[in-house]
C-alpha positions, 0 to 999 in steps of 0.5 A, spaced: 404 420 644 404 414 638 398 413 635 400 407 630 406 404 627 408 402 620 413 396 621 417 394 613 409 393 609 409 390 603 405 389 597 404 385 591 398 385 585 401 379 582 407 381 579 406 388 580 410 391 586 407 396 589 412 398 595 416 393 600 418 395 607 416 401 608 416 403 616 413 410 618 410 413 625 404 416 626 403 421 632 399 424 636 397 432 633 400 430 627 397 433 620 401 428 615 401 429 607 403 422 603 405 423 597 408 419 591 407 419 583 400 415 581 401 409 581 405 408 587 401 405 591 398 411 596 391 408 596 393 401 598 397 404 603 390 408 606 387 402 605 392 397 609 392 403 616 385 403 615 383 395 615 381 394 609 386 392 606 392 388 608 399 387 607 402 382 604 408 382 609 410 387 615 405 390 621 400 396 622 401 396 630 396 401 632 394 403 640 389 400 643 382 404 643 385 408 638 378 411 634 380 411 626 375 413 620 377 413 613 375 418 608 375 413 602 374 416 594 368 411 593 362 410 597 358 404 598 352 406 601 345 403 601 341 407 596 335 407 601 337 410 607 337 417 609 343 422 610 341 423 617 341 414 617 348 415 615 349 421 619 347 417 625 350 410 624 355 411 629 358 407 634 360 415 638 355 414 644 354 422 643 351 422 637 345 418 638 344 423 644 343 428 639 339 424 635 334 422 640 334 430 642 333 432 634 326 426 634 324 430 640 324 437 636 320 434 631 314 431 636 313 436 642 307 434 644 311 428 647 314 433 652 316 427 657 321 424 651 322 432 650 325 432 657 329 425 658 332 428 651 334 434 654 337 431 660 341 426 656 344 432 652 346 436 658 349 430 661 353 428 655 356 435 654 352 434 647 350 442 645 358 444 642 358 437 638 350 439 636 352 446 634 359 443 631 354 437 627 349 443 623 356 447 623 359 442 617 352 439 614 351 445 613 358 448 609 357 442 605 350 443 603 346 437 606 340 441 610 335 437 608 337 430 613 331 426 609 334 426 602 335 419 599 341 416 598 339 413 592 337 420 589 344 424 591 349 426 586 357 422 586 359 429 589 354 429 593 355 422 597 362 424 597 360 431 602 356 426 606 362 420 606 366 427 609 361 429 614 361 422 617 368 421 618 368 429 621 362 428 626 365 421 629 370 426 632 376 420 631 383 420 634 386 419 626 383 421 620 384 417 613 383 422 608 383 420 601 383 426 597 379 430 601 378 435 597 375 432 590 368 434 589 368 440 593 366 447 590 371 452 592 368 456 599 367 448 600 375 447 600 376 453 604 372 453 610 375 444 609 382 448 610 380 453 615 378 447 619 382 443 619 388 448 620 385 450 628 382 442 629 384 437 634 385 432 629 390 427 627 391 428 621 394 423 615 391 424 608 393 424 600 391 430 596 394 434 590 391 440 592 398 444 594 394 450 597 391 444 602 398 441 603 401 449 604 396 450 609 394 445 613 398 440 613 406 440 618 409 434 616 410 431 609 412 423 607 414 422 601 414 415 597 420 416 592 423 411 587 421 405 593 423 410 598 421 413 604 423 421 605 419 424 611 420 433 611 418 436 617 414 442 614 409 444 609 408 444 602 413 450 600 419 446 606 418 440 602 420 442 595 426 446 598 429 440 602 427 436 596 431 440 592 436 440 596 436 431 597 436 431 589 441 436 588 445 432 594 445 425 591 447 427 584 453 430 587 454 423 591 452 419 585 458 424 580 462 423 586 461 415 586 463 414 578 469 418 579 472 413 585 467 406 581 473 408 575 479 408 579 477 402 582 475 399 576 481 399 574 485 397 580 480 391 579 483 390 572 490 390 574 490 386 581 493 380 582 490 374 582 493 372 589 488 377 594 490 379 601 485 380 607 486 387 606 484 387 597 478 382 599 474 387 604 477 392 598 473 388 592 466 388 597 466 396 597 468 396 590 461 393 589 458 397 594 461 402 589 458 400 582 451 400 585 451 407 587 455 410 581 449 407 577 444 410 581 439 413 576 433 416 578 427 415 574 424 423 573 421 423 566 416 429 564 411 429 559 412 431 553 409 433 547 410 438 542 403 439 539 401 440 533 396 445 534 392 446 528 391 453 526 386 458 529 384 463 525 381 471 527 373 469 528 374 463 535 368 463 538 362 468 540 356 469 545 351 473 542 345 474 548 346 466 550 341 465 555 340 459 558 335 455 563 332 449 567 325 450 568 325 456 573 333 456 574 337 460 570 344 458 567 345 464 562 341 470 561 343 474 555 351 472 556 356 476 551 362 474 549 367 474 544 374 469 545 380 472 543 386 469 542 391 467 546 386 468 552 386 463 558 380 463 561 378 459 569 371 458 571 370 458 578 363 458 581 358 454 587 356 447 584 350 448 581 351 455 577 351 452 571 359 450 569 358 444 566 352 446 562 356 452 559 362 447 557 356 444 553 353 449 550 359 451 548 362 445 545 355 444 541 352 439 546 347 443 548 344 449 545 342 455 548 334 457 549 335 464 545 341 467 542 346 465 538 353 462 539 357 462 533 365 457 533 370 459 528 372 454 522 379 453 523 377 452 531 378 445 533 376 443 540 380 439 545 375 438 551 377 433 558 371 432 561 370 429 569 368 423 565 374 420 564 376 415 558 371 409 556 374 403 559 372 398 554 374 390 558 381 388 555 383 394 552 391 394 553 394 402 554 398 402 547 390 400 543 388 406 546 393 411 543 394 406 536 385 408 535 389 414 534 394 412 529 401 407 529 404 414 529 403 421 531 404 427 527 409 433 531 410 440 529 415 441 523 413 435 519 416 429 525 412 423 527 412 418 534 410 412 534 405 410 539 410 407 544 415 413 544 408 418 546 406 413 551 413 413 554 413 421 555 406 420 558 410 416 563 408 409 561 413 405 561 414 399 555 411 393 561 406 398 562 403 400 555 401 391 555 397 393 562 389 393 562 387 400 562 381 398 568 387 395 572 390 402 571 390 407 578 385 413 577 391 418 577 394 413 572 388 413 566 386 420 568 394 421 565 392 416 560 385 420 557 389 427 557 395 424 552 388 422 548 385 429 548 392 432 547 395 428 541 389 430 537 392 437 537 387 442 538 387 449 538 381 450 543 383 446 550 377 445 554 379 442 561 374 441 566 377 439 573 383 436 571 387 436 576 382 430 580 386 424 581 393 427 578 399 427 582 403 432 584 409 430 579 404 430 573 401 437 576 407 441 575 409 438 567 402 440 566 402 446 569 409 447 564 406 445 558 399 449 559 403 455 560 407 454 553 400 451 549 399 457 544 391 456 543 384 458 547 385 455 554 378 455 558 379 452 565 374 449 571 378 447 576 376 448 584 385 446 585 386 454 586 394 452 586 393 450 578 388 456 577 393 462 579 399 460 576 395 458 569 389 463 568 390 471 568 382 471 568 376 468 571 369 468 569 366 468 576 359 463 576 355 467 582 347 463 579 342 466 577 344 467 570 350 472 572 357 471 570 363 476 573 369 477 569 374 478 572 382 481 571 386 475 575 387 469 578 383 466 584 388 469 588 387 476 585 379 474 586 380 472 593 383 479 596 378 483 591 372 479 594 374 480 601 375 487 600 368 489 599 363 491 604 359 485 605 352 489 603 354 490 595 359 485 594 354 480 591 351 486 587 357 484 582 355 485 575 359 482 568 364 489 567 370 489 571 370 489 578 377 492 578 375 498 575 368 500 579 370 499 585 375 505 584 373 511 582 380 513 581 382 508 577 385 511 571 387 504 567 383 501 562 380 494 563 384 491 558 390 495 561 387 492 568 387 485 566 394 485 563 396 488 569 394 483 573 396 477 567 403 480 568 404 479 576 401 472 575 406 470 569 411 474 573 410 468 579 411 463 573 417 466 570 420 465 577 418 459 579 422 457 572 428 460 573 429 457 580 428 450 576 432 451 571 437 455 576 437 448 580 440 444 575 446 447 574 448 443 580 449 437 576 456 435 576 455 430 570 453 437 565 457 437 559 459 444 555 453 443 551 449 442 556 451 447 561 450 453 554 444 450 553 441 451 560 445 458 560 441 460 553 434 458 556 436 462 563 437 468 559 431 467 555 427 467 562 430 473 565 429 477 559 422 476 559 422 477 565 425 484 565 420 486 560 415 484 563 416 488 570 417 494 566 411 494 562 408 492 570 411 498 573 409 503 566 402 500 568 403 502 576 405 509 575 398 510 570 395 507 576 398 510 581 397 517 576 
């Protein structure tokens, strides 16, 4: 069945296009991915099949009494309404039902009220939705209905937007990155959800898990082109692969037949036939294909890391509290070089201000936190960059300098590092508040990073990049030499990055723990349920198993080398695929060879020390 139809949509900001003609179909059942590079135009896309929006040409035809809602990444709501004001703001008959029914509850001595209520919930078939109502307010922790909206945090009124639109039960829901502002627990039961709902389903997000998971058919905006892929997030990249690797044939072959043509143009008479007329047309058909070229450039910088010296950063019985919450009780923690760190926990348990106490923004109420002299930080905050009105793109980077330094003694100009940040030279002369969130997220990382620190701090970084950013960050971290501490609630992110985790459980505890997210997960779900929160700051790994016969540090690399074995493999299938272009020369193709054999030497390193490490284990 159709839901809504997508007929040759185009638009404009000034002289800016976005996108033109661009048709697509939305079915019922259907859970549709859109994905594009940050400044493509998705949100002004969710925007026009919302009605929020219009485009400047083209049509949204949509079937009658269709029931949209649109989960948008900002909220405009009245500051002195309630949650459950907002809950109940509906137009869905069932839900004013059930709010008839809730006032009831709260005055019983009216027991006529309490009886037309009653009445009203059976003849609507109203408990399910009752039941279903409480289930998602309270996995997105909004029991209390009467909080103010004026006194809710941003992450707060994001849940609330998202619990509106899941309880007015549409036919086609809209999602703008659905998963932002959600703690982990939080994204994974949104998954499970949505996996088994009745939903008709067309959202933009980055969380690749999410896509993996939920979502059975991917629409891609490439290069002012539509490709649909009927399939997950795993299907998208082979077929995607695939396309590229197919249109890189078809362009090799087109500039081979464009030369000959070229030449039979230069030698044809002047006298043209019927036959070399129709043959001229083709041969600029011809030339248009041949100079295809597609627009993929990857973020580059080749940092110039500050030297960090044997004494980085130690906890030394930090504690920490507000009021009668405590953040850290008696923490100790020695950082060691190389050490790539993901923090994980529930909102509220104390991330942020464990960032600041680190960073000297804050300071501990008993202990001591002692930072190196050779330390120099670089800390991406969720704040972003500091829009100042009229501040074009390349004044950002110059701030920082006409040139930057890069290793061995080399310099780049402020244009030339925009260009590898992906800002082309029109686009450094933009206003940095025109910019989409994707694209000063990208902006402010560059700031961070040519400041070349050798202690990166990111927190939640993956907020508002797209899928092509995500995958040359993911690359440039996994090569970054320094201290790496991350919080992320991007799972994909964390487990191909981090080989440990500080798990924040509250109260003032911190679990470490020897692995990624994913390590974590399928450790977490292995306890009994009675002892699995009695988690203490030691190994989990070494005192769930008495026979454990690997030392902490060996369980840790053993758990480091499983995940850079994923890496490697996912690098060498990249470098694999692009031995496929025809255009490579003898060097190019020497060069490749040199970096494959690089990654499968590595890699065969790597698994015999996994399996010296299995065998002790299994000893």
């Amino acid at each position: 069945m159709n839901y809504l139809t997508v007929e040759q949509i185009s638009k404009s900001y000034g002289e800016v296009e976005l996108f033109s003609n661009l048709s697509f179909s939305i079915h019922k059942d259907q859970k549709i991915a859109f994905v594009a590079k940050n400044g493509s135009g998705k949100t002004s896309i969710l925007n026009i099949l919302s009605g929020k929006d219009n485009p400047d040409s083209g049509q949204v035809v949509m079937r009658n009494g269709l029931r949209t809602a649109f989960l948008s990444q900002t909220q405009d709501y009245d500051p002195k309404l309630t949650i459950e004001d907002v809950i109940f703001n509906s137009d869905l008959p069932v839900l004013k039902v059930i709010a008839n029914y809730e006032n009831a509850l709260l005055n019983p001595e009216d027991s006529e009220a309490y009886q037309i209520a009653f009445e009203q919930m059976d003849i609507h078939n109203a408990w399910d939705i009752e039941v279903q109502f409480k289930q998602i307010l309270s996995k997105l922790k909004l029991d209390n209905l009467n909080d103010k909206i004026g006194n809710l945090s941003g992450g707060q009124k994001k849940r609330l937007a998202l619990a509106q639109v899941l309880i007015s039960n549409p036919d086609l829901l809209i999602l703008d990155e659905p998963t932002n502002h959600l703690d982990l627990e939080m994204i994974e039961w949104l998954e499970a959800y949505f996996a088994k709902a009745q939903f008709t389903l067309f959202m933009v997000t980055h969380d690749r898990y999410f896509l993996e998971r939920v979502c059975n058919e991917i629409i891609e905006l490439d290069q002012g082109q539509l490709f649909t892929y009927k399939g997950n997030y795993s299907y998208y990249l082979e077929q995607k692969d695939a396309r590229i690797t197919l249109d890189a044939v078809e362009t090799g072959k087109a500039k081979q037949l464009f030369k000959k043509e070229l030449d039979w143009m230069r030698r044809q008479p002047k006298a043209r036939t019927t036959k070399s007329k129709s043959r001229i047309d083709d041969f600029f058909d011809i030339k248009k294909r041949a100079h295809q070229r597609r627009q993929d450039h990857s973020v580059q910088l080749e940092i110039n890391m500050e030297r960090l010296g044997s004494k980085i950063v130690e906890f030394h019985k930090v504690s920490k509290a507000f009021e009668d919450k405590t953040i850290l009780d008696g923490f100790e923690y020695v950082f060691k070089k190389g050490e790539r760190i993901g923090i994980i926990g529930k909102n509220g348990t104390g991330k942020s201000t464990f960032l600041n106490m680190l960073t000297s923004n804050l300071k501990p109420d008993a202990g001591k936190i002692i930072i190196g002299d050779t330390v120099k930080f670089g800390y991406y905050t969720q704040n972003g960059i500091t829009i100042k009105p009229q501040q074009k793109v390349i004044d950002v980077i110059r701030e920082f300098g006409d040139y930057i330094p890069l290793t061995k003694g080399r310099q780049i100009s402020a244009q030339q590092l925009l260009e590898r940040f992906l800002f082309n030279r029109k686009k450094q002369y933009d206003y940095v508040e025109k910019l989409s969130g994707g694209e000063q997220k990208r902006l402010y990382l560059c700031t961070v990073l040519i400041q070349n620190p050798n202690f990166l701090i990111l927190d939640e970084p993956t907020n508002d990049l797209d899928i092509v950013t995500l995958n040359v960050l993911e690359s440039f971290l996994l090569d970054f030499p320094g201290c790496l501490l991350v919080v992320s609630h991007d799972r994909y992110f964390m487990d191909k990055i981090v080989d440990h985790l500080f798990v924040f459980q509250g109260e003032g505890k911190i679990q470490d723990f020897p692995g990624n997210y994913t390590d974590y997960r399928v450790y977490e779900s292995s306890q009994p349920k009675e002892t699995a929160t009695k988690t203490t700051t030691k190994s989990p790994k070494t005192n769930a198993n008495s026979q454990n016969k690997l030392s902490y540090n060996e369980q840790k690399e053993l758990n480091n080398i499983e995940s850079k074995l994923r890496s490697l493999e996912l690098d060498k299938k990249a470098l694999e695929a692009k031995f496929n272009n025809p255009e490579l020369s003898q060097d190019d193709i020497k060069d490749l060879s040199d970096k494959l054999q690089v990654i499968i030497d590595t890699m065969e390193e790597k698994e015999m020390r996994w399996f010296e490490l299995s065998e002790k284990l299994e000893s």
